[in-house]
N, C-alpha and C positions, 0 to 999 in steps of 0.2 A: 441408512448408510449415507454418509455424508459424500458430496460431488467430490472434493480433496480427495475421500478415500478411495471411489471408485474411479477416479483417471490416476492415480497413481497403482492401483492393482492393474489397470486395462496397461498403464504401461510396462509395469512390470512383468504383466504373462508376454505381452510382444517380446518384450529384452530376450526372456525365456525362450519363446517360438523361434526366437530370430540364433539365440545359442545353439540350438538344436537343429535347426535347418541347416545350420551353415556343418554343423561338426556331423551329419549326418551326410550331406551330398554337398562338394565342395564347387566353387561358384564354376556355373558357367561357362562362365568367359575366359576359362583355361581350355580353352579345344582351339586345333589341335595341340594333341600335348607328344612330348615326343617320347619314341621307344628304347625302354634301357634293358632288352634280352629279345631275341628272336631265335626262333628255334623253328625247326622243320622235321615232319614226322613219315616214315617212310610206308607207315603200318595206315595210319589213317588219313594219308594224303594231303597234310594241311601243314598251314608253316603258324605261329603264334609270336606276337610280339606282346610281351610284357608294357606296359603304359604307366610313365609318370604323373599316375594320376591319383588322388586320393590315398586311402588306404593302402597304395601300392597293388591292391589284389585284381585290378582292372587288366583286359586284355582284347586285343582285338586277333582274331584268326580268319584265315579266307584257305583255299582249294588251291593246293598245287600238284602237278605232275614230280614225280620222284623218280630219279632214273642215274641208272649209271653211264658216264660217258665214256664208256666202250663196253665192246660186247662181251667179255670174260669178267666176273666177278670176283669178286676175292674173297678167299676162304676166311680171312680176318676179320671180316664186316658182322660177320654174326655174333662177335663178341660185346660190341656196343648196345646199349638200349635208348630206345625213341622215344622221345624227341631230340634230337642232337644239336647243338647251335650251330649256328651259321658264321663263317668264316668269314665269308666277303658276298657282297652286294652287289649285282651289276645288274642296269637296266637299257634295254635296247629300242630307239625310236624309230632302226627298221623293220624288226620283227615286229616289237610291240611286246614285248617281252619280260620281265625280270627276273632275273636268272642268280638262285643263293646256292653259291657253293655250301656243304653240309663238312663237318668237323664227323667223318665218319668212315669207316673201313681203309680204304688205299687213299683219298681225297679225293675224289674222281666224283663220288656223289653229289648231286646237287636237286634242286628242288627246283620249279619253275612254273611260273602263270602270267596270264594275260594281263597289259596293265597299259593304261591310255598314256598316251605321251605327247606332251604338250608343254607352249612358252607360255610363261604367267602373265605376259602383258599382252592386249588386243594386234597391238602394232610392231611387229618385228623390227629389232633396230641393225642395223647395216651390218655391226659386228658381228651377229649372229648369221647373215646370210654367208656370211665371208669363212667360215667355218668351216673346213674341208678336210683336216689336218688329223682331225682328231676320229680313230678306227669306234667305230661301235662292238659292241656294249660299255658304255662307257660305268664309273665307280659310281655310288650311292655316296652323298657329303651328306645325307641327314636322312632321317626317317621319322615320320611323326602319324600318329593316329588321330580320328576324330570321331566321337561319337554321336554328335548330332549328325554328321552327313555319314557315316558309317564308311567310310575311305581312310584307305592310309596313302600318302603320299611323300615320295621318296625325292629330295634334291639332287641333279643329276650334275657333273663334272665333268660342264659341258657349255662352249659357246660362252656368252655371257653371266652364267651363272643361276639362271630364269629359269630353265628349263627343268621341266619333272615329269615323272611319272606316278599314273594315279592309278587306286584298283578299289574293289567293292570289298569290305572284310567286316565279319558279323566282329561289334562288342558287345562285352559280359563279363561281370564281377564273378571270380572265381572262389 
């Protein structure tokens, strides 16, 4: 076999390996990618986000408390099936909190777990100490998942804009 023949096959199977790698697990350096469905389960206590990521079929899920906010229940709620999506998003950096109201029975349902709350830069800037104004739980402006650090974290509408909340949430191709 002539040298011509065999660095143009050796390039050619790369091209190959390099088609297949990329169309089988897409790059990288898309993490975090962010979430386009969340849903929360009342039966196996976990909330799941959907992930724009790949094939679409990626999802990260973690452990939440499910609970009605108050003590009578409603006979209507048994008619829904779980997992239900999530309505609205709020995260709390005095509880330490985040709190998904649930699209389920009377609206009163919601999901809820522990989640680190923190500004994204070392050095607090002035604006953010100055901040008093605004009640806790404050709204979720983004949510995004990561699979190499297995966190999803939420952007919080609050202060400077920096601030988020973080929590531990297993991903898996579904």
């Amino acid at each position: 076999m002539s040298a011509r023949r065999m660095l143009t096959g050796t390039f050619l199977g790369l091209g190959a390996l390099l088609m297949v790698s990329t169309a089988v697990a897409p790059a990288a350096t898309a993490a975090p990618v962010p979430v386009t469905t969340l849903n929360c389960d009342g039966d196996t206590y976990k909330c799941t986000a959907g992930l724009r990521f790949g094939d679409g079929r990626w999802a990260a899920d973690w452990n939440a408390n499910v609970f009605h906010q108050s003590a009578a229940r409603s006979a209507s709620a048994k008619s829904v099936q779980a997992p239900v999506p999530v309505t609205a998003l709020n995260c709390d950096g005095d509880t330490y909190k985040c709190t998904a109201n649930l699209q389920f029975g009377d609206g009163r349902w919601v999901a809820q777990w522990d989640a680190r709350v923190f500004h994204q830069s070392a050095a607090r800037s002035a604006s953010v100490k100055s901040v008093k104004s605004v009640q806790a739980p404050v709204p979720v402006t983004a949510l995004n998942c990561d699979g190499d650090t297995y966190k999803c974290t939420a952007n919080l509408q609050f202060g400077d804009g920096r601030w988020v909340a973080q929590w531990n949430v297993n991903v898996f191709h579904q």
